[in-house]
N, C-alpha and C positions, 0 to 999 in steps of 0.2 A: 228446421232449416229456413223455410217461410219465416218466421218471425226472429231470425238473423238477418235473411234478406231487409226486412222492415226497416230497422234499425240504420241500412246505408242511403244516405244521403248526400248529393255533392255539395262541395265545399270551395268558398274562395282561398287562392292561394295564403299563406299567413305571410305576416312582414315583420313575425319576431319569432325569437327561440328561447326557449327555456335551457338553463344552467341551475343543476342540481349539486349541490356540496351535499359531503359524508355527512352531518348534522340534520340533514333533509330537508334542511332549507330552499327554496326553489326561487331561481330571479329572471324574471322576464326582460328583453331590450330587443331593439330590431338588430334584423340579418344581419353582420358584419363587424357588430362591437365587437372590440377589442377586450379579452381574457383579464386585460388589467381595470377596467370598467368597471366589469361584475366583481372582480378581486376589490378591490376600492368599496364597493358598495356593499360587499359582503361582511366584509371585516375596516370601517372606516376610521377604527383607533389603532390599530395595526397594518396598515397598508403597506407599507416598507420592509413590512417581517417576510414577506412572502414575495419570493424571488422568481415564482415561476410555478406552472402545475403540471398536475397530469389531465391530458384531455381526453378521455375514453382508453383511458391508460397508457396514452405516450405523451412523454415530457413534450413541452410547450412554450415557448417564452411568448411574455406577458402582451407580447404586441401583437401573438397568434389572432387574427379574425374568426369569432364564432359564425359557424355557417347555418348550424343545425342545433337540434336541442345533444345537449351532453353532462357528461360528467364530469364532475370537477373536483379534483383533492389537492390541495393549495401543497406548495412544496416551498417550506420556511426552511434558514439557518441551521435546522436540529433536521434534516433531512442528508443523506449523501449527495444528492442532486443540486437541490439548493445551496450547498456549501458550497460543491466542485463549481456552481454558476457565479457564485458572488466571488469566489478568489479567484477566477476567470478574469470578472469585469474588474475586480481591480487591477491586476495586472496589466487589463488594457488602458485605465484610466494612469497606469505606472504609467506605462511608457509612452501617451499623449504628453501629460505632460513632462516630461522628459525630454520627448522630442522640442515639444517648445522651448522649454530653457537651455537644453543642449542640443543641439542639432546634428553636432560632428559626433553625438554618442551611440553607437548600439546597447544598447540592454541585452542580458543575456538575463531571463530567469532561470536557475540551474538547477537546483534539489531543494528536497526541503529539506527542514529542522525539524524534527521531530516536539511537538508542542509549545516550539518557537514560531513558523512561519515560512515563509521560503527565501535560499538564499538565493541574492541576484550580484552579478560584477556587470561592468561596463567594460565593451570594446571602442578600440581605435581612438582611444584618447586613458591618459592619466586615469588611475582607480579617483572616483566620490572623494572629497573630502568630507569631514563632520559638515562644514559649513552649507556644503552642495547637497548634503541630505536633508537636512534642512529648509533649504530655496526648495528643493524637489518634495517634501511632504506639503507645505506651502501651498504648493501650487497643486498638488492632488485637492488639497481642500478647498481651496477656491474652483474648482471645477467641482466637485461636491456640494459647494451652496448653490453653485449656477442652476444646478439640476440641468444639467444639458443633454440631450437627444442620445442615445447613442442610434447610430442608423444602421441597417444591413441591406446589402445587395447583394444580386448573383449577376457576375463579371462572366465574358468567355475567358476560359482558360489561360489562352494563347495574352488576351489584355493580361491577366493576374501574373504573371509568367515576367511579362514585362514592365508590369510596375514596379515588383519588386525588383527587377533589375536594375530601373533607373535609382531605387532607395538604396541600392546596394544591399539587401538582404539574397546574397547570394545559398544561404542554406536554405531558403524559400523557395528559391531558384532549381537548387537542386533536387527537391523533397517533390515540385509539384512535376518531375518528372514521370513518377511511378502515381500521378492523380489518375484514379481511372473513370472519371467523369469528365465531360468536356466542359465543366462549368468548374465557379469557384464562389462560394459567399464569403464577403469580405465585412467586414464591421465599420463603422465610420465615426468620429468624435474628434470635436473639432479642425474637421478639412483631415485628418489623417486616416487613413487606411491600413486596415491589417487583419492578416488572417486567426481564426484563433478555434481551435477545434473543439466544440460545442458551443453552447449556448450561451446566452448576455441577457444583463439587465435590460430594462426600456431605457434608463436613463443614470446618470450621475449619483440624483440624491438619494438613492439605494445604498451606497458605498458610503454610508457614516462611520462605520468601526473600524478603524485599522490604525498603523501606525511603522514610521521607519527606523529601522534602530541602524546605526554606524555599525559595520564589523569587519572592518579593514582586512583583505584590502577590496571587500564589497559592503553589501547593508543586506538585512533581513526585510522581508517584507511580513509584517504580523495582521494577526485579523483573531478573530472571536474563535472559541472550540466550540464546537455544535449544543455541548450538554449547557454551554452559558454564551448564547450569541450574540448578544446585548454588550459585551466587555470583552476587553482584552485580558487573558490570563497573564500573571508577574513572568517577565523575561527570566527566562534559567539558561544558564549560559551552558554549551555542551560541546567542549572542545576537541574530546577525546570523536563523538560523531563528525566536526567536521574535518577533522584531520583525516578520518576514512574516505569522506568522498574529493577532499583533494590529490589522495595517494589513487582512487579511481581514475582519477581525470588524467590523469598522469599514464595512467595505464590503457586505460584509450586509446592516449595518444602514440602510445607502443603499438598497439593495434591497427592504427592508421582508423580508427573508427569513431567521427566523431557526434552522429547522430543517426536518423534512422535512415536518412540518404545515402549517406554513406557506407553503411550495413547491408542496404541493397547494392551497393555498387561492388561492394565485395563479392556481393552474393553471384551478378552477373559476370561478375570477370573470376569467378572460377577461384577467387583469395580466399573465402570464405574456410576452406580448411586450415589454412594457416592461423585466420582469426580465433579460430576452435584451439589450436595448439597451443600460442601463447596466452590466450584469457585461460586454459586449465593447467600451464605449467605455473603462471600466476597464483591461482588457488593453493597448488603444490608447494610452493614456494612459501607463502603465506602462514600453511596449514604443519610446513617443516618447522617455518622458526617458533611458530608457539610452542611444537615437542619442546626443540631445543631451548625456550625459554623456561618449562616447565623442569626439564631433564636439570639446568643448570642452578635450580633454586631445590635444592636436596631437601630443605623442608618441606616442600609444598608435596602434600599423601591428599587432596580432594581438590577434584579440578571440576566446578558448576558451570553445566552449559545451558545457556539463556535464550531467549530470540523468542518475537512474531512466528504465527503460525507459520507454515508451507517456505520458512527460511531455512530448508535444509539443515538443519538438527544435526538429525536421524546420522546422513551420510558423513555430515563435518564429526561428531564423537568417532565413527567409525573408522575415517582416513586418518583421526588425529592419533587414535589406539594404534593403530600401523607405524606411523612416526615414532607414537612411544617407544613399543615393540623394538624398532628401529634402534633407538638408544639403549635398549638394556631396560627399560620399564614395564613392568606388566600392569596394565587397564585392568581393574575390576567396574565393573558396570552395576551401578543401583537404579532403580527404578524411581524415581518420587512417588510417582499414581500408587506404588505399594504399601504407601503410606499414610493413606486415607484414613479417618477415622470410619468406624463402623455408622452405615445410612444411618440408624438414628442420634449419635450426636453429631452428620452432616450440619451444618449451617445453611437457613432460608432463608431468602427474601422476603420481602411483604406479602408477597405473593404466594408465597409456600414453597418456591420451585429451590431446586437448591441447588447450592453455590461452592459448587464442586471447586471453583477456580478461583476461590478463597486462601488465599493462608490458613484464616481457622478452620480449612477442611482438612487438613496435614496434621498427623500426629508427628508435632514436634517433639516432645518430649522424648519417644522412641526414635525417632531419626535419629535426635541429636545421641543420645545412648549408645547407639547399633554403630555409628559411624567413632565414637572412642574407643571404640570398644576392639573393631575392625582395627583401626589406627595404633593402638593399643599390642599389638596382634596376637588378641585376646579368642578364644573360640565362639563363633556368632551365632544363632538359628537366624537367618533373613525372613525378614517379614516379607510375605507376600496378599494381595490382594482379590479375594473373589468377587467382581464384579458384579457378579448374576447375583450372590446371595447378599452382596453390598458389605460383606464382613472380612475383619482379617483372618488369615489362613499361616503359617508358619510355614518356611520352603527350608532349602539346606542351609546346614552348618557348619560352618567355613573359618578358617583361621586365613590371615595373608601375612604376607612378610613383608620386612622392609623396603623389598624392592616395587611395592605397590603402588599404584594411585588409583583410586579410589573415583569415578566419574560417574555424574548425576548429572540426568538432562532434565531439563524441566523447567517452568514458564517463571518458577518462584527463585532462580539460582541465585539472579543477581540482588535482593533482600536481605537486608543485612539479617534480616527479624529469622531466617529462616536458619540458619546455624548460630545462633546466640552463645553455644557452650564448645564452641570450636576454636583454635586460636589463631587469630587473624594469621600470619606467617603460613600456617599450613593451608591455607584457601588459596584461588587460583581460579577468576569469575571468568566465562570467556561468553563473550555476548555476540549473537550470529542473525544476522538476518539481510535481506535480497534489498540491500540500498541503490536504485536503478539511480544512473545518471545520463542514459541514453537517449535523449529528448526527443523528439519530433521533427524540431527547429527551437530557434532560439529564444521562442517564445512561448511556446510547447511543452509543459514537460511530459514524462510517463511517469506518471507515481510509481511510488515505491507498491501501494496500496495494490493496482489493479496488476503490477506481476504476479503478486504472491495471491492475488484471487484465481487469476487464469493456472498458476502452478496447483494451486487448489482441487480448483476442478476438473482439470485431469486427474493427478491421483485420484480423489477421489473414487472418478469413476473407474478407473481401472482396480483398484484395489479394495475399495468400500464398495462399491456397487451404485453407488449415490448418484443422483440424476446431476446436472448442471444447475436447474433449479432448488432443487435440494440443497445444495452448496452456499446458493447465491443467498438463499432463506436465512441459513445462518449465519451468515458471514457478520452480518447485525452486530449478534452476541456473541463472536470472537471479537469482531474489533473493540467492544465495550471492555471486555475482560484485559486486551493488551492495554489497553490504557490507563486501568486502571491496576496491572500487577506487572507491567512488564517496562512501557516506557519511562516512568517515572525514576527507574532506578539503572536505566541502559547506564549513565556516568560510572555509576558503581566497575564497571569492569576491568580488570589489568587486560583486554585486548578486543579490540572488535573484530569479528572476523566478515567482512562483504562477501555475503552468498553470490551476488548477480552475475548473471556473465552474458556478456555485450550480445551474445548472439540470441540467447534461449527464445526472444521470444518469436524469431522467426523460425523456429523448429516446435514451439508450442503453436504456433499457427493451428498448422493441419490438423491435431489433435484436437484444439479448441473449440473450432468453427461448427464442428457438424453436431458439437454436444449444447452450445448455445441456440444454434436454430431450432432444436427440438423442443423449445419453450415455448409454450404457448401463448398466443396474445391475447389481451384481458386478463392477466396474471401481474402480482408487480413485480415479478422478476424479469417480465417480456421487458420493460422497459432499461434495466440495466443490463441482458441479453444485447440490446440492439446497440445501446452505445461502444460495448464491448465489441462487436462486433464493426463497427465502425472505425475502432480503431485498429483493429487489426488489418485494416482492409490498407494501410500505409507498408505493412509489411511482406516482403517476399516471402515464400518458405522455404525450407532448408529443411532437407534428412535429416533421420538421425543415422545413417551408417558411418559418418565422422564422429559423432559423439563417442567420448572416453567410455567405457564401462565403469567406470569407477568415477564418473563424473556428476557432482548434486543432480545435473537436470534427470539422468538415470532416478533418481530417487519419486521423479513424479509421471515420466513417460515408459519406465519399466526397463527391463532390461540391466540390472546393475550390478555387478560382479561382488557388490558386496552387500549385498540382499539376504543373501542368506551366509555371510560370514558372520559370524560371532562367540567362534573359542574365546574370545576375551569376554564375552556376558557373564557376572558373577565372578569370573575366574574359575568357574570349575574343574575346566577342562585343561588348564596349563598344571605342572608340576610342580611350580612354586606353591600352590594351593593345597593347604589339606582342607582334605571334604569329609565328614560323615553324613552316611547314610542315615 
C-alpha cells in the first residue's frame, strides 16, 4: 500500500483530451474541439465518408464538443446511423431549397421506394413539373458546393409552436402538442428553420450523392445503398409498390388519420376503436378479393407468399386459407425451410457461416418434383426437415384433389429461379409486408424499417424468448438477406398485400418500451435502443382489448385466434385429402 501511496502525486489541471478510434489510434486537441476536428484528422482522405460517431457509445453529430478523453467509432454511409443521418440532411437541404425557389410550396416527404429513394409530392400549389425538378436539384447542388452551415438550436416550446404556425406547417403545430419536453431543437440552413427528428450533418458539402428523378404527380428523392455509398444504384421503376402506398393513403384518409397527431387525437377522443374497426375491416376486404382473385383464375393450384421479416406472413396465409375455405378451395400448406438441403451441401460464405437464406440452400430439384406431382394428384411422401440433425426426414403421404391449392410461405416465393419447372398460369405470387405511411409530420417519416423491428422484438420476446437486444444484434443480417432475396424481385408479384395498420404502433408502445430499456449502455444496441425509444416517446398508447383476435398485430403481441388454427397445414386433416400412414 505504501509504495501505491508513493506513486500519487498532484497534478495541474490538463487543457486537452485524448480521442481513441477502434484502430487504437489515439489524437490529442484541447477541451472543446469539435468531434468533426479529430474526424478530419483521423481520417483526412475520407472526411465526408463519415457522418457522425459514437461517443462512449452514443451517437453524436460531428459538431458534438469533446469535453473529456473518449471513444470514438466513426459512423460512415455503410452504417444504419449514418445512412438514416445523411438522407435526414438531405431532406432538409430538400426542402431549404425548395423553400427558396418555391415559397408558396409545402414538401411532403411521404414513403419510400424500396431501393429507389423516397417519394415526396408538394402541397398548396400544382404537382413539380420535370422542369421544376430540375430548377429544384440545381439549387440542392449549389448549396452542396457552398458547403453551408447547417446550424441547431434549442427554442422554448411555446416559440417553436409558433413558428411554425406563422410557416403554416400546421401538422407541426399539431404533433408538438403531445412534446413532452418544454424545449424544442430546430435545425437552421439558410435563415430557415425546421424541426427534424434525429440527427444532421455539420454542413452541406456532406450531401454529394444524390439525385431527383420526376414521378408524376411527385419525384423521388434517391441517394446511395449503404453496401455502395459512393453511387447511386440504376433507377428500377416499381409501380405495382407505389400503387400500394397510394391505395394506403386513401385509406387513412377513410380513417380520418392522417399522421401521428392525429392518431393521438383519435386516441384522446375515445375514436380510436372505430380507427381499429375500419383499418381491419380494410385488411379483410383486401385479403377477401385476393381469394376471390385466386378462386376466379381455376388454374392457379400454388399460391407463394413472400414478404420482409415481422410483415405478418404467418397470419395473412392464414386469414387468406379462411377466404379460400370460404370459396370452396381447400389450402394445403408447404413449408420451404423443409426443403433445405442436408448441412453439408448447405452453402458458405467466406467465412464459413452458412447461407441458409440462399436459394442454393433449397433443394430445388425436389420441391419442384413434390409440387407436380401434389398438382398431378399424384400420391406424395412430403419432405420434412430435422433441424437439429440438419438432415431431411420424410413426413406423410398425401394425394390432393383438384379442389386444392397448394400454399408456400417463404422469403424465396417471389424468384422466378425458385419454381423453374412449374407452369407460369398455375403460379399466384402474393407479396406482404408492413409499408408504414403514418409519418410523424410532413417532414418526418416512420420507416417501413423500424415498424417491423419494434413488431420484431415483441414477438420475439414473447415467443422466442429472445432479449430486445438479441433482436436488435441480428436485425443486421436479416436486413442484408431481404435485400438481397426479397426486394429485388417484390415487382414479380400478381398482388401486394400492406400488412400496416395506422394504429399498431401505439398499442406496440407499452410492450416495447420496457424490453428496450433493459439494454444496456456501452453495448451497440443501447444506442439504437435509445433512438427507438425516442421515437416512441410521439406516440400515445392504446390497449389491446380492441384489437381483433384474428388481427396480424395478434401475430406479434399474442393472443390470436388463429395461433393455433391449422386443419388446413398439409391438408391432412380435411376429407378432400387422402393420407397414409
Amino acid at each position: 500500500m505504501a509504495d501505491t501511496d508513493d506513486k500519487i502525486t498532484t497534478a495541474e489541471p490538463r487543457q486537452n483530451v485524448h480521442v481513441r478510434f477502434p484502430d487504437g489510434r489515439i489524437f490529442r486537441g484541447p477541451i472543446g474541439t469539435t468531434l468533426q476536428a479529430f474526424v478530419r484528422q483521423a481520417f483526412p482522405q475520407d472526411a465526408h465518408s463519415v457522418v457522425a460517431a459514437l461517443v462512449n457509445g452514443e451517437v453524436r453529430e460531428l459538431t458534438y464538443a469533446i469535453e473529456g478523453d473518449v471513444q470514438v467509432t466513426p459512423l460512415d454511409l455503410t452504417t444504419g446511423d449514418g445512412m438514416r443521418i445523411y438522407q435526414r440532411s438531405l431532406c432538409f437541404l430538400m426542402v431549404v431549397a425548395a423553400q427558396e425557389l418555391f415559397p408558396e410550396a409545402h414538401l411532403m416527404i411521404d414513403h419510400s421506394l424500396t431501393l429507389n429513394g423516397l417519394y415526396c409530392e408538394v402541397r398548396e400549389r400544382a404537382p413539380f413539373n420535370a422542369e421544376e425538378i430540375e430548377r429544384l436539384e440545381a439549387r440542392m447542388r449549389e448549396l452542396v458546393a457552398e458547403d453551408a452551415p447547417i446550424g441547431k438550436e434549442r427554442i422554448p416550446l411555446t416559440q417553436a409552436i409558433e413558428m411554425f404556425r406563422q410557416q403554416g406547417y400546421e401538422d407541426k403545430v399539431r404533433l408538438l402538442r403531445y412534446r413532452q419536453k418544454d424545449y424544442l431543437v430546430v435545425y437552421t440552413l439558410h435563415g430557415v428553420r425546421d424541426y427534424f427528428y434525429g440527427y444532421m450533418v455539420p454542413s452541406t458539402g456532406y450531401l454529394r450523392h444524390f439525385a431527383l428523378h420526376w414521378y408524376p404527380p411527385g419525384w423521388i428523392l434517391r441517394f446511395p445503398r449503404r453496401h455502395d455509398p459512393h453511387q447511386l444504384p440504376p433507377f428500377r421503376d416499381s409501380p405495382k409498390l407505389a400503387r400500394v402506398f397510394r391505395d394506403y393513403r386513401r385509406s387513412l384518409q377513410v380513417m380520418g388519420v392522417e399522421d401521428v397527431s392525429t392518431l393521438n387525437e383519435a386516441t384522446e377522443s375515445c375514436r380510436m376503436h372505430e380507427v381499429v374497426l375500419i383499418n381491419e375491416a380494410l385488411h379483410e376486404h383486401e385479403i377477401s378479393q385476393i381469394a376471390e382473385t385466386v378462386a376466379a383464375r381455376r388454374e392457379v393450384r400454388l399460391v407463394l407468399i413472400s414478404g420482409p421479416s415481422a410483415s405478418g406472413k404467418t397470419t395473412t396465409a392464414k386469414r387468406l386459407s379462411v377466404q379460400l375455405l370460404a370459396h370452396g378451395i381447400h389450402p394445403l400448406a408447404l413449408g420451404l425451410d423443409d426443403y433445405f438441403l442436408d448441412r453439408d451441401k448447405t452453402p458458405r460464405d467466406a467465412d464459413g457461416h452458412y447461407q441458409f437464406e440462399d436459394l442454393a440452400a433449397v433443394d430445388l430439384d425436389l420441391f419442384n418434383r413434390q409440387l407436380l406431382d401434389l398438382m398431378a394428384g399424384r400420391p406424395t411422401t412430403l419432405a420434412r426437415y430435422d433441424f437439429r440433425a440438419g438432415q431431411r426426414v420424410w413426413g406423410d403421404t398425401v394425394q390432393i384433389s383438384p379442389e386444392h391449392v397448394i400454399i408456400v410461405e417463404g422469403i424465396h416465393g417471389l424468384n422466378p429461379e425458385l419454381v423453374p419447372h412449374i407452369p407460369p398460369e398455375s403460379i399466384f405470387r402474393v407479396y406482404v409486408s408492413c409499408l408504414t405511411q403514418l409519418n410523424i409530420d410532413h417532414h418526418n417519416r416512420v420507416p417501413t424499417t423500424d415498424t417491423r423491428l419494434l413488431r420484431r422484438i415483441v414477438r420475439d420476446a414473447r415467443s422466442r424468448g429472445y432479449s430486445a437486444q438479441q433482436t436488435i444484434r441480428q436485425w443486421e443480417f436479416v436486413r442484408q438477406g431481404e435485400e438481397r432475396n426479397i426486394f429485388p424481385y417484390q415487382e414479380n408479384a400478381d398482388v401486394m398485400f400492406n400488412s400496416a395498420l395506422a394504429y399498431e404502433l401505439a398499442v406496440l408502445k407499452p410492450f416495447v418500451e420496457p424490453l428496450l430499456r433493459e439494454i444496456e449502455p456501452d453495448t451497440l444496441e443501447y444506442a439504437e435502443a435509445k433512438r427507438l425509444l425516442r421515437f416512441l416517446e410521439w406516440f400515445l398508447p392504446y390497449g389491446t382489448d380492441k384489437v381483433p383476435n384474428n388481427s396480424i398485430l395478434r401475430e406479434f403481441v399474442g393472443g390470436s385466434v388463429l395461433e393455433d388454427f391449422e386443419p388446413w397445414r398439409r391438408g391432412v386433416c380435411h376429407p378432400a385429402v387422402t393420407r397414409w400412414e
